[in-house]
N, C-alpha and C positions, 0 to 999 in steps of 0.2 A: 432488488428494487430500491432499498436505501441509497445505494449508492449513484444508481441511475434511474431518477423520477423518471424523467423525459421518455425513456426507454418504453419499447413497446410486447418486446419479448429480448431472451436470451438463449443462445445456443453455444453448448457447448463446442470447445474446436477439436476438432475429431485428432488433426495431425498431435495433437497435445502430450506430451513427455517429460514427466516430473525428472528423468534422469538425466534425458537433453539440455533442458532448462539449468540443473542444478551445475552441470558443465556449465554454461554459462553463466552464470551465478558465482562460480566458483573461480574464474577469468577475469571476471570482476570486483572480484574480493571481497564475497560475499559469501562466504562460505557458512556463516551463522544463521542463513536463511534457505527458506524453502518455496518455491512457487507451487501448489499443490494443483490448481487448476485456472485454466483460462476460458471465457467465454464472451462471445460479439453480443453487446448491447445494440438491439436492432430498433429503431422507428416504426410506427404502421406500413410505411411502405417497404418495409425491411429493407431499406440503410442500414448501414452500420454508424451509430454514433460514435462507438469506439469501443471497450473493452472493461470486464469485470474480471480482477485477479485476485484470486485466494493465495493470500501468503501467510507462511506462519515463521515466526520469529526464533531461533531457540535461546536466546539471550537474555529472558528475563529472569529477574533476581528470583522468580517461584517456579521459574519453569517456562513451557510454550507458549505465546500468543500469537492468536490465530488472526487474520481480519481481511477482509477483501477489501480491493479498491477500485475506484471506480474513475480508469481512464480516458478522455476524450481523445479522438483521433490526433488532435492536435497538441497531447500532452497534458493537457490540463487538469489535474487530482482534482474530477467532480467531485470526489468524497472519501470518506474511507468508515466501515464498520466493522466493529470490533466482536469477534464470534465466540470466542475462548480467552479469557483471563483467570491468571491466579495468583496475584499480584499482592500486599499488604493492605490488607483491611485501612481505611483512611489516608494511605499514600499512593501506592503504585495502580490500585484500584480505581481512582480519579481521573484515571488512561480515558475513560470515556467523556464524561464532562470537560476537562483540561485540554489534553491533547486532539481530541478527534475533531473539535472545531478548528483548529491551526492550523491543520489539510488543504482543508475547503477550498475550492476556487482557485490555486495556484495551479501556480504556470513555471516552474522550477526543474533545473534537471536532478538537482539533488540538494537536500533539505540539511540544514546543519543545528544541532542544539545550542542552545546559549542560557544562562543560567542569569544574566544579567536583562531580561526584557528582551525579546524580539524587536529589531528596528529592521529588521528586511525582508523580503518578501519569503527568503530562503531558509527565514530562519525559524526555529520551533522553541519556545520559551520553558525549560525544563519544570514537571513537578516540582515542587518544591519536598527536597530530601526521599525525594525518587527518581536520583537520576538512570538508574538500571535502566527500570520500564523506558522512562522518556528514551535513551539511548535503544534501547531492542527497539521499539517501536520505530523509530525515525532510522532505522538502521532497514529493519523489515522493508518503510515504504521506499527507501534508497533503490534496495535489493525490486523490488516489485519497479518502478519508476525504471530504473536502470533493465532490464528484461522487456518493458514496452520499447525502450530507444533501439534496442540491438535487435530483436525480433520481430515488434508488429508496428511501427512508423510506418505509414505510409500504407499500412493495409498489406495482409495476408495473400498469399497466392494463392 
């Protein structure tokens, strides 16, 4: 629900395959992530608004991070929440506070780190002296983002 207020329920997608996916994923050059599950973010009159994806990361500097996002039909990172962190106490831990607001609301096919201040919409402004997490993180939504464009645009059959 974090990631889609609007949303009125969620249903898992049945055709759903972490192995199919990760093929894909891994086409993509994304091999450092994982799509664990996908689910239709529905309206009251159950529309579909778009899409909840659980991804997890394997690239950070202590290990997995885990986090779903929260896709609109038309691409848009309504959000993203962070499930599983284990990241350095006063650095890579900041992943919530720092990073998870720099998601929000875009409209991006794929998100780039800069360590100099973000000046574009694409861009994600690294922790400071945690670039790992920042890089797994924005790596993960890449891999999640990139998996909406190639499988569910346009809506599921």
């Amino acid at each position: 629900q974090e990631v889609f207020q609007d949303a009125a329920s969620f249903e898992e997608m049945s055709a759903f395959s972490e192995a199919d996916v990760q093929e894909i994923l891994n086409q993509g050059g994304f091999e450092g992530a994982s799509v664990n599950s996908c689910a239709v973010a529905a309206d009251a009159a159950g529309s579909s608004l778009g899409y909840v994806i659980t991804v997890t990361t394997h690239e950070g500097y202590a290990g997995d991070i885990q986090f779903t996002l929260g896709i609109r039909n038309d691409g848009t990172l309504n959000g993203m929440s962070i499930l599983s962190i284990n990241e350095t106490p006063g650095l890579g831990m900041n992943a919530e506070d720092v990073l998870k607001p720099q998601f929000a609301n875009k409209k991006v096919d794929r998100f780039a780190v800069t360590k100099t201040g973000a000046t574009a919409e694409n861009q994600i402004d690294a922790i400071s002296s945690a670039t790992f997490t920042t890089d797994a993180i924005t790596d993960g939504v890449n891999a999640g983002l990139y998996y909406f464009a190639e499988e569910l645009k346009g809506g599921i059959e």
